[in-house]
C-alpha positions in Angstrom: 85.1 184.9 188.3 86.2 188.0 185.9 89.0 188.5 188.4 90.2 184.5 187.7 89.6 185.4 183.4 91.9 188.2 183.6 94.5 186.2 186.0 94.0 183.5 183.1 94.6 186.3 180.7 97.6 187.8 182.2 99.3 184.5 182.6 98.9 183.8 179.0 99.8 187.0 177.9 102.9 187.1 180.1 103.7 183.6 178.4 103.4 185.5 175.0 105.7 187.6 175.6 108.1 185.7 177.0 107.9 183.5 173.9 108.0 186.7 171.7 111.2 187.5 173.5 113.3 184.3 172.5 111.7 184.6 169.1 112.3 188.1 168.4 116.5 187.8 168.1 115.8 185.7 165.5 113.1 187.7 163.6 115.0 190.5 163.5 118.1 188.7 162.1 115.9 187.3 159.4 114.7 190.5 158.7 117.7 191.8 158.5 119.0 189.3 156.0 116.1 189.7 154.1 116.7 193.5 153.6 120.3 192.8 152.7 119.0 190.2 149.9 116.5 192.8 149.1 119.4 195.9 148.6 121.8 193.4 146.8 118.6 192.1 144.1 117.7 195.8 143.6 121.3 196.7 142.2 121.2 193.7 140.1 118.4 195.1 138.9 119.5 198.2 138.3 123.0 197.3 136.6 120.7 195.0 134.0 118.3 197.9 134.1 121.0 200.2 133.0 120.6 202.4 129.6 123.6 200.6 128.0 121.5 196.9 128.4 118.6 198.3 127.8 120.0 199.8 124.2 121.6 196.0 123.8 118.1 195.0 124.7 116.1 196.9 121.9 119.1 195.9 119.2 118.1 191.9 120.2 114.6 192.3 119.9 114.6 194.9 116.4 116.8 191.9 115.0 114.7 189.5 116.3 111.5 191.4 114.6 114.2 191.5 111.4 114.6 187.6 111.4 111.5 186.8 112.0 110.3 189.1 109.2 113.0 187.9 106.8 111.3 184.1 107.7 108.1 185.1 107.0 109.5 186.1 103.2 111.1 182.9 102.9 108.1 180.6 104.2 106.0 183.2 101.1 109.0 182.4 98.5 109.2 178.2 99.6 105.3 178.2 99.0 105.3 179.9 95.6 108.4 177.5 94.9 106.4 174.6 96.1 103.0 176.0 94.2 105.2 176.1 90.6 106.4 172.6 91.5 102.9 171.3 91.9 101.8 172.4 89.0 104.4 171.6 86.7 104.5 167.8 87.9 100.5 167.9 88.5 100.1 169.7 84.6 99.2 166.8 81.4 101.6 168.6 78.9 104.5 169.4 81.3 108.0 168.5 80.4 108.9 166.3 83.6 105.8 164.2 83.4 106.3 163.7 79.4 110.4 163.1 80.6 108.7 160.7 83.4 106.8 159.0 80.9 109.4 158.8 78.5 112.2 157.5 80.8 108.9 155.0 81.8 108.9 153.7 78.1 112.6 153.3 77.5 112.9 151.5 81.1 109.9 149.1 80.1 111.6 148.4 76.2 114.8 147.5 78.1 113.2 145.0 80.0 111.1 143.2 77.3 114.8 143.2 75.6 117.1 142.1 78.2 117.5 138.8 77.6 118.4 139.1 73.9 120.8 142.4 74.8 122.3 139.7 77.5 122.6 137.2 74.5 124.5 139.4 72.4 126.5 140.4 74.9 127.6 137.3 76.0 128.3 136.2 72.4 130.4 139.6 72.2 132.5 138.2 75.0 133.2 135.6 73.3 134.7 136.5 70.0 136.4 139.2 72.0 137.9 136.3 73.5 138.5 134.2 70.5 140.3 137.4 69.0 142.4 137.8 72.0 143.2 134.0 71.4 144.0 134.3 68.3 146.3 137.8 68.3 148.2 136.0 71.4 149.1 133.2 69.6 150.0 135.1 65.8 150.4 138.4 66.7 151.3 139.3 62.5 147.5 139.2 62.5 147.1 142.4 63.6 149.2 143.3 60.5 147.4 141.7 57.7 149.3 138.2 58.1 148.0 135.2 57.4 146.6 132.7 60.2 149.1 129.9 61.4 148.2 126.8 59.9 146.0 124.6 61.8 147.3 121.5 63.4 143.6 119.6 63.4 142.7 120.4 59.7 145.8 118.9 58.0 145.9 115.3 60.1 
């Protein structure tokens, strides 16, 4: 019975290897290409890794930490800005809320007068027309003359 285990053994260890030995070709090519991906990503490291980039490198990021620093003063300067603005609309006595308030007032007198400022202008319209008439037809008015006589009055 051990004698038959050990056959069973040996037969399945000989069929191991003789699997292993079609595989193994292959194995060792794909180790070899890995290895030659491995050499070719370790100089592209090393060319980015170079002092030269790595100066460039530092440059980028010190005027990065500038910008972001020079942001940083702005977004302080836009809330102060925004602070003043606040408090001079917010503020009772401040000149653009009394200018608000004013400009308030004049809209709200224009509109309780619109219809007579419509009338008047309207009636303007027409004695600049009447004028125009009148010049047209005796232009010596314009120079002190005297109006033409009217037709309608003397029949």
């Amino acid at each position: 019975m051990l004698i038959a285990e050990v056959r069973d053994t040996v037969a399945e260890g000989r069929d191991l290897v003789g699997d292993l030995r079609g595989r193994l070709p292959s194995v060792v090519r794909n180790l070899d290409e890995m290895t030659t991906d491995l050499k070719a990503s370790a100089r592209e490291v090393r060319a980015f890794a170079s002092p030269e980039n790595r100066k460039k490198l530092e440059n980028l990021v010190g005027s990065v930490e500038s910008t972001v620093k020079n942001m940083d003063t702005a977004l302080v300067t836009m809330n102060s800005i925004l602070a003043d603005i606040d408090d001079m609309v917010m503020n009772e006595e401040s000149d653009a809320l009394v200018t608000v308030r004013q400009a308030r007032y004049v809209a709200e007198s224009v509109a309780r007068h619109i219809d007579s400022i419509n009338q008047n202008m309207e009636g303007a319209a027409r004695n600049m027309y009447e004028f125009s008439r009148q010049i047209r037809q005796n232009p010596g008015l314009l120079l002190g003359g005297t109006p033409a006589a009217d037709a309608a009055q003397t029949q």
